[in-house]
C-alpha positions in Angstrom: 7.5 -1.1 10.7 10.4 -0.7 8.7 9.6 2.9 7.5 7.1 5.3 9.2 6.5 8.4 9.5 9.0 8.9 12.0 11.2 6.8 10.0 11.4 8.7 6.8 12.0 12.2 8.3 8.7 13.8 7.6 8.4 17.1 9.4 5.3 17.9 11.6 4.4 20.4 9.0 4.6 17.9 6.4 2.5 15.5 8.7 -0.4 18.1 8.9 -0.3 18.9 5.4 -0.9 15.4 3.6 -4.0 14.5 2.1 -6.0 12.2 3.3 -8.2 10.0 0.9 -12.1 10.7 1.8 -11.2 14.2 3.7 -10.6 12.0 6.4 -8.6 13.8 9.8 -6.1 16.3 9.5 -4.2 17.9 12.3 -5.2 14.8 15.5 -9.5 15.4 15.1 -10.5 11.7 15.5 -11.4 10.2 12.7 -14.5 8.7 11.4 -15.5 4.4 11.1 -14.5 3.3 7.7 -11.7 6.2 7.0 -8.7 5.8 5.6 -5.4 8.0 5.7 -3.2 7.4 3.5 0.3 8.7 3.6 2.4 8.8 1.0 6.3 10.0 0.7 8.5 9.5 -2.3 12.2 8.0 -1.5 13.6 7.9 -4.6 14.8 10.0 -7.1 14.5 7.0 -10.4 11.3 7.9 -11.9 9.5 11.2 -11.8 6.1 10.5 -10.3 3.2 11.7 -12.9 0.5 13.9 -11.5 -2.5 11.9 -10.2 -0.6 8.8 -9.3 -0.8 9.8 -5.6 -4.8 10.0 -5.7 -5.0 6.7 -7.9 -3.0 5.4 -4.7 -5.9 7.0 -2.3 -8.7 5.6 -4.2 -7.2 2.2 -4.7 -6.7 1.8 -0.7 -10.4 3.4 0.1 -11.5 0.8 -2.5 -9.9 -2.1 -0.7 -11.3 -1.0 2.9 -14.7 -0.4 1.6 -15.0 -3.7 0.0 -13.6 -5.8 2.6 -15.9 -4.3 5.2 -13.2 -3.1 7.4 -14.8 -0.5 9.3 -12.6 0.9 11.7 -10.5 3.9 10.6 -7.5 3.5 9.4 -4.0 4.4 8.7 -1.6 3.2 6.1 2.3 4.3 4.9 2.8 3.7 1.2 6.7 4.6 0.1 7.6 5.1 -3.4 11.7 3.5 -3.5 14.0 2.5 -5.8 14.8 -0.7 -7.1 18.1 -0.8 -4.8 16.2 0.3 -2.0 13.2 -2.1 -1.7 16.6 -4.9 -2.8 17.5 -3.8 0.3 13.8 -4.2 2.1 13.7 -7.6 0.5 17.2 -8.6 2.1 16.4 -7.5 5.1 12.9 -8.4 6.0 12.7 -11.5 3.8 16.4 -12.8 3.5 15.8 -12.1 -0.7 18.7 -10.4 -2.1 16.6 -9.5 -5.2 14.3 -6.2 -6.6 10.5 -7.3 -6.3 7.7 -5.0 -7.0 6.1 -4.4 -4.0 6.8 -5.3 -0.3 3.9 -5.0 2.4 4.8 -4.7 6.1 1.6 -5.4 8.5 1.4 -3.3 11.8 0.7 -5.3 14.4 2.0 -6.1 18.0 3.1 -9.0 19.9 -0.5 -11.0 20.1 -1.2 -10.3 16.4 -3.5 -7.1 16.7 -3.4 -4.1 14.6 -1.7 -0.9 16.3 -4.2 1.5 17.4 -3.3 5.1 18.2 -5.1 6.3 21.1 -4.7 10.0 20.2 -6.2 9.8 16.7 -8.0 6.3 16.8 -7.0 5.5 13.5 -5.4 1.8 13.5 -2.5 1.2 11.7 -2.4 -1.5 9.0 1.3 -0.5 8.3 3.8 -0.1 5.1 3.8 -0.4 1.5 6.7 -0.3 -0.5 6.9 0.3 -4.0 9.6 0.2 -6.4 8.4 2.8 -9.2 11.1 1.8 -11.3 9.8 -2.1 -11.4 6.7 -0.8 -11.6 7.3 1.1 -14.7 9.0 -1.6 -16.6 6.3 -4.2 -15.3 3.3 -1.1 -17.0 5.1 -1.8 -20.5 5.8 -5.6 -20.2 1.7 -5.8 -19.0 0.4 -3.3 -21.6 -1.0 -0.9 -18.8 -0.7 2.6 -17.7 1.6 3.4 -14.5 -1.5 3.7 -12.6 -3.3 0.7 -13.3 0.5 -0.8 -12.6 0.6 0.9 -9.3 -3.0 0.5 -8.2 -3.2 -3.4 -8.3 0.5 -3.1 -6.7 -1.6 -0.9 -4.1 -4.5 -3.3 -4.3 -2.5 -6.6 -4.1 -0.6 -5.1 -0.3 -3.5 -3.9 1.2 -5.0 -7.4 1.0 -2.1 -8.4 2.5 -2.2 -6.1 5.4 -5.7 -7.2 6.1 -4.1 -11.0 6.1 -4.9 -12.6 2.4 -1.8 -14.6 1.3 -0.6 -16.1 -2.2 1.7 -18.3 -1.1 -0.1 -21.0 1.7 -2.0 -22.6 -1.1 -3.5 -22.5 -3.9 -6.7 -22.0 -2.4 -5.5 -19.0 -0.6 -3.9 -17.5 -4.2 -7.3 -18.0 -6.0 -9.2 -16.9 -3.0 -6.6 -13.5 -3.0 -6.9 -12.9 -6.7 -10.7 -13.2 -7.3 -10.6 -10.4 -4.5 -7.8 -8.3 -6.5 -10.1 -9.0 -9.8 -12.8 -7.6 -7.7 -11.4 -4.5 -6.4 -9.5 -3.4 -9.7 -13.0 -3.8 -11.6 -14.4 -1.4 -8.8 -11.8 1.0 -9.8 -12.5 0.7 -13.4 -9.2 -1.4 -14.1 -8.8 -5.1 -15.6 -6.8 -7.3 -13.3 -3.3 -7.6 -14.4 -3.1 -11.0 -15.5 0.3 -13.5 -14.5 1.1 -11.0 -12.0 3.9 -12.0 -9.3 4.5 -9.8 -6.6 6.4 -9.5 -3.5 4.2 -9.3 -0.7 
């Protein structure tokens, strides 16, 4: 995974102290089917992030679990970066030297499996990158609030991460977006219409 916890620096303290969508594990107790943690860090300095934007985030990933049926627990990074920095995710992990939106990084080994972690049982569906400053410009050019902005971003990644795709066909992208129309009415959003994303 390109950023991780371990990856970003976050102290143990830190670790224990993020919330957790649902009220799901804190400090290693073994969570529940159908939980999700989500943990969120901020590595950018652009945009100030608005209070609640963090919980829109929770909801939107709980939303996507619950609907899809995915029943184990569950674990998932979500980074808020810069335009330059996810440039520099796109470059790197995609050979795109350009800013995108959002940038989605599955967790899985060597046979294709998700990542389990055998001390908290929670399996990994990995990373989520989000450039708040795209995402800000994209809110005005759509007509929408930040968080609608950022919870179809959130929305649109997690389906990747449980393996929808846009790009295979056109099949696949109207079978991915009828899914994304789906989950944003669940949250109480409209679907951002035209929408191209990263991945």
């Amino acid at each position: 995974m390109p950023f991780g916890l371990v990856d970003v620096g976050v102290e143990e303290k830190e670790r224990e102290r993020l919330e957790t969508a649902d009220g799901v594990m804190a400090g290693g107790v073994k969570a529940k089917a159908g939980k999700v943690k989500v943990v969120i860090v901020n590595q950018q300095k652009e945009v100030k992030i608005p209070t609640g934007l963090r919980m829109v985030i929770r909801r939107s990933c709980v939303a996507v679990i619950k609907i899809e049926r995915f029943n184990d627990p569950v674990t998932v990074s979500v980074a808020f970066v810069d335009n330059e920095g996810i440039r520099e995710l796109n470059k790197k992990y995609r050979n795109k030297d350009a800013e995108t939106d959002v940038l989605s990084f599955p967790s899985l080994d060597s046979a294709g499996n998700y990542v389990v972690d055998p001390k908290t049982g929670l399996t990994s569906l990995g990373d989520i990158a989000i450039s708040v400053e795209k995402a800000l410009v994209q809110a005005k050019e759509h007509g929408n609030s930040l968080q609608e902005e950022v919870s179809f971003l959130i929305v649109h990644s997690m389906l990747h991460l449980l393996g929808y795709d846009h790009e295979g066909s056109a099949e696949e992208e109207n079978r991915m977006k009828e899914r994304e129309t789906l989950i944003m009415a669940s949250l109480g959003y409209v679907s951002v219409p035209g929408h191209k994303s990263g991945t």
